[in-house]
C-alpha positions in Angstrom: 135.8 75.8 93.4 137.9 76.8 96.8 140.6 74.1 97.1 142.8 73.8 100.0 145.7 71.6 99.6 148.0 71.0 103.4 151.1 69.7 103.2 152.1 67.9 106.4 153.8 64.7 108.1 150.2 63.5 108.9 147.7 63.6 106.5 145.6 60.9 107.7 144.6 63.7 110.1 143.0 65.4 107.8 139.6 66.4 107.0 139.5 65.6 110.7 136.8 68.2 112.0 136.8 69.5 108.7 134.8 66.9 107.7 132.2 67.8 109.7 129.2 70.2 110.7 129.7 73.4 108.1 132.7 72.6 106.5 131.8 68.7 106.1 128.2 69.5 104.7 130.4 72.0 102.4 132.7 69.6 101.2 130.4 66.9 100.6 128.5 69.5 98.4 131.5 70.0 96.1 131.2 73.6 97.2 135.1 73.0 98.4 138.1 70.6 98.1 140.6 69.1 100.6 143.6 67.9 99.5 145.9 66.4 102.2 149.7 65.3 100.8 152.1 63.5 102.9 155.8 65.6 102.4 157.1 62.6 103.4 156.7 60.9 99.5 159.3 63.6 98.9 162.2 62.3 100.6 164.9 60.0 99.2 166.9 58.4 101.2 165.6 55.1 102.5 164.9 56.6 106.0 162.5 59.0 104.2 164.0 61.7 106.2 162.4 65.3 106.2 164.1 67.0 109.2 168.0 67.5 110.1 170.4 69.6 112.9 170.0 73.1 112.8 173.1 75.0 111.3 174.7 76.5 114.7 174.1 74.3 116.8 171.0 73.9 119.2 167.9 71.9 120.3 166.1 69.6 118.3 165.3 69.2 114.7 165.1 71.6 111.4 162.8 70.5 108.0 164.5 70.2 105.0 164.4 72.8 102.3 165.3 70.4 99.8 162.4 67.8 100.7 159.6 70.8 101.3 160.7 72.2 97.8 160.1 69.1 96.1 156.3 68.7 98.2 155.3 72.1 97.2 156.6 72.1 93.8 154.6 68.6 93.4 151.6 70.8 94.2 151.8 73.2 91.4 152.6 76.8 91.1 150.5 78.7 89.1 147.4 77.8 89.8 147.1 81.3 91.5 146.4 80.0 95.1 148.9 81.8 97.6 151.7 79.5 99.6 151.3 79.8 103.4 153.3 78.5 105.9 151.8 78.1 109.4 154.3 79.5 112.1 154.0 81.7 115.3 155.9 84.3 113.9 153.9 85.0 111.0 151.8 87.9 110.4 148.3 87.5 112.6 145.5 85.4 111.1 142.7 88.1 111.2 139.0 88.3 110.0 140.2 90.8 106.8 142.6 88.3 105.8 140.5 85.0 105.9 137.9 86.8 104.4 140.6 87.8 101.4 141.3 84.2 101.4 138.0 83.1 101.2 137.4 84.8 97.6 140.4 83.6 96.3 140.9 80.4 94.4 142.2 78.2 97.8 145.5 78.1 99.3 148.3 76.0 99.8 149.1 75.2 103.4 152.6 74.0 104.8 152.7 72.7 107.8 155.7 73.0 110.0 156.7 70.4 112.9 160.1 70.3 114.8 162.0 73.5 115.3 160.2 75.1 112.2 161.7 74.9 108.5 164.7 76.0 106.2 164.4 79.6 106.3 165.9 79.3 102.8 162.6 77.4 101.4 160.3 80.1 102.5 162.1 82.5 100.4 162.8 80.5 97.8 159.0 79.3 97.6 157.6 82.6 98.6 155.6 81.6 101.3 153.9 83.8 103.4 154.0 83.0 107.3 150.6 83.0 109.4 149.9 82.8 113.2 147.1 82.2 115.0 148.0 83.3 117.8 150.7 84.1 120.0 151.5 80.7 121.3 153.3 77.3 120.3 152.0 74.0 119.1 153.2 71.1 118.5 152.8 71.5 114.1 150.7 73.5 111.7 148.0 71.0 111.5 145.8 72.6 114.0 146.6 76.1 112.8 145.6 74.8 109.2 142.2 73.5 110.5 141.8 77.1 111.7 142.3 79.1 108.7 140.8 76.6 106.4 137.7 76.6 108.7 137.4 80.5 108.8 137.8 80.3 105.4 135.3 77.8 103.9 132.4 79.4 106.3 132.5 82.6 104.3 132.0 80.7 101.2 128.8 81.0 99.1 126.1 79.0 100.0 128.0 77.2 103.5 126.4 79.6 106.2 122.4 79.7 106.1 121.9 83.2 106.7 125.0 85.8 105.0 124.2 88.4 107.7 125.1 86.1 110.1 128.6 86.3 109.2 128.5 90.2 108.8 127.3 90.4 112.5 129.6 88.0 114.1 133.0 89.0 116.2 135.2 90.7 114.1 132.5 91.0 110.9 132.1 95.2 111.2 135.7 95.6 113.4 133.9 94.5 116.7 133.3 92.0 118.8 129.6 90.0 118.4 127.0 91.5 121.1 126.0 89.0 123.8 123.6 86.3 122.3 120.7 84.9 124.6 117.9 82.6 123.5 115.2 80.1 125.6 114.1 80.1 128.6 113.5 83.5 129.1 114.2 83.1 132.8 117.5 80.7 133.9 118.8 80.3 137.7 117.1 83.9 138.0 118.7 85.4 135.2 116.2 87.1 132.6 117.4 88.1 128.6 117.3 92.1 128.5 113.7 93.1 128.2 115.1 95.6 125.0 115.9 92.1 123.0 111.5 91.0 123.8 110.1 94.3 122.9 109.7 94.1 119.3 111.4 97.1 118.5 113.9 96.8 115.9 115.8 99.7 115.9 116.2 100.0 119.6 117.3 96.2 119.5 119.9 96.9 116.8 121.0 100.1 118.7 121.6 98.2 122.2 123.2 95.5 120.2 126.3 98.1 118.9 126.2 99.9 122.2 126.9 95.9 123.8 129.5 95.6 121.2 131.1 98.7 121.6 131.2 98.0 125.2 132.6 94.7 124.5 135.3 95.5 122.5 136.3 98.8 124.8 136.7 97.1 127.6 137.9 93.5 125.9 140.5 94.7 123.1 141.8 97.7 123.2 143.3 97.3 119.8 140.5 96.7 117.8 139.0 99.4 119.7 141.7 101.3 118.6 141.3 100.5 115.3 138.0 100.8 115.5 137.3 104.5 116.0 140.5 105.2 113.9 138.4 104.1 111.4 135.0 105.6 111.7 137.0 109.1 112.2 138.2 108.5 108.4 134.8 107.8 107.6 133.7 110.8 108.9 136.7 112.8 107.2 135.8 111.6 103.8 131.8 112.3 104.3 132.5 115.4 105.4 134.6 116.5 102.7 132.6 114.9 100.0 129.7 117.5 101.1 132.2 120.7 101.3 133.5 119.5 97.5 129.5 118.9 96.5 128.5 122.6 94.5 125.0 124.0 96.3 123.0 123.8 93.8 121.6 127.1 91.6 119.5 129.6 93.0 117.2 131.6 90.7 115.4 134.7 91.9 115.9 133.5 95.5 114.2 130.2 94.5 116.4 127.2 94.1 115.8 126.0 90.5 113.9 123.1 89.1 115.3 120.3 87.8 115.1 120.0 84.0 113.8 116.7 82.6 114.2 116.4 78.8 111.7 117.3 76.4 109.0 114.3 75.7 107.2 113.6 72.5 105.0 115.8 71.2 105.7 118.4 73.5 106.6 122.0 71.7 109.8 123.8 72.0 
């Protein structure tokens, strides 16, 4: 089972919206499990302090490697699950990693507050930062809601339809095609005539050239990467028929195949 353990000041936040919709059918399923531990049980002075002045000097307050140690060490450490920490400057939460995530066992989230955390716990811990996005929040909590959302959606038997997720934003390096549905005819806007036709292939067609279109004009990185990529797809295909041997020629015919001898049939 995916498990999902968050580590934060607040845990009576949590499932939150997790516990709703997808996720919350999900979890009520047993296909997933939410674990939400207050770091605070981990403090021991009678304050149940977690937080202290940064070293040098400078605004507000620092978390405590000693106290986040003990919460993530309370957790377990080789149950195989990686150790994130949620934090602007971590590397960018993106479709190929939550969907790496979501085949793994679970993860174990840390959620920062203050002016972050010890730099010294997330090396001696191993945690690997995540963003999602370039901007600040107040803690990790909502970032955590994020990835564990992204995650659990991908997980067998949450999403109705598995091509859905495979055609979404991000799914094939693109951004989703526009999306229309009833009435056919709103404040004198119609749906594309191509999406009423019937036609399969010219609707799948029009829905990568929308994409493509999309994603051009919307981000040119994943643009970018896009056609980076499809140009190494085309390298490999092209030298996997150079390497392929044309096949034997005899008397200007091109031989038949030879299928083994059956039984009863003479030599």
């Amino acid at each position: 089972m995916w498990s999902a353990t968050v580590l934060t000041l607040f845990p009576e936040m949590f499932p939150g919206p997790l516990g709703l919709s997808l996720s919350g059918k999900a979890l009520a399923a047993g296909i997933w499990r939410l674990d939400a531990a207050d770091i605070r049980a981990h403090a021991t002075d009678r304050h149940r302090s977690v937080d202290d002045t940064p070293a040098g000097g400078g605004p507000g307050m620092v978390m405590r490697a000693d106290v986040l140690a003990r919460a993530l060490d309370a957790v377990g450490a080789d149950d195989g699950r990686p150790r994130l920490l949620m934090s602007p400057r971590g590397a960018p939460l993106t479709q190929a990693r939550v969907a790496a995530l979501a085949r793994g066992p679970g993860a174990i989230i840390l959620c920062g507050r203050f002016e972050g955390v010890d730099e010294r716990v997330i090396e001696g811990r191993s945690l690997l930062e995540v963003s999602v996005g370039d901007y600040v929040l107040s803690g990790g909590e909502i970032a955590a809601f994020a990835l564990i959302d992204a995650c659990v959606r991908l997980l067998p038997g949450v999403m109705g339809k598995q091509a859905s997720a495979a055609e979404e934003s991000f799914g094939q390096g693109l951004l989703e095609y526009p999306q229309y549905t009833r009435p056919a005819v709103w404040e004198g806007r119609v749906i594309p005539d191509i999406l009423t036709g019937g036609d399969h292939a010219k609707i799948k067609a029009w829905r990568k050239a929308a994409a493509e279109r999309l994603t051009r004009t919307r981000r040119a990185d994943l643009w970018a990467a896009y056609q980076e990529e499809a140009a190494a797809v085309k390298k490999t295909v092209a030298e996997k028929s150079r390497k392929t041997p044309a096949p034997k020629r005899l008397g200007g015919k091109q031989a038949a195949p030879q299928s083994s001898p059956r039984k009863g049939d003479k030599a």
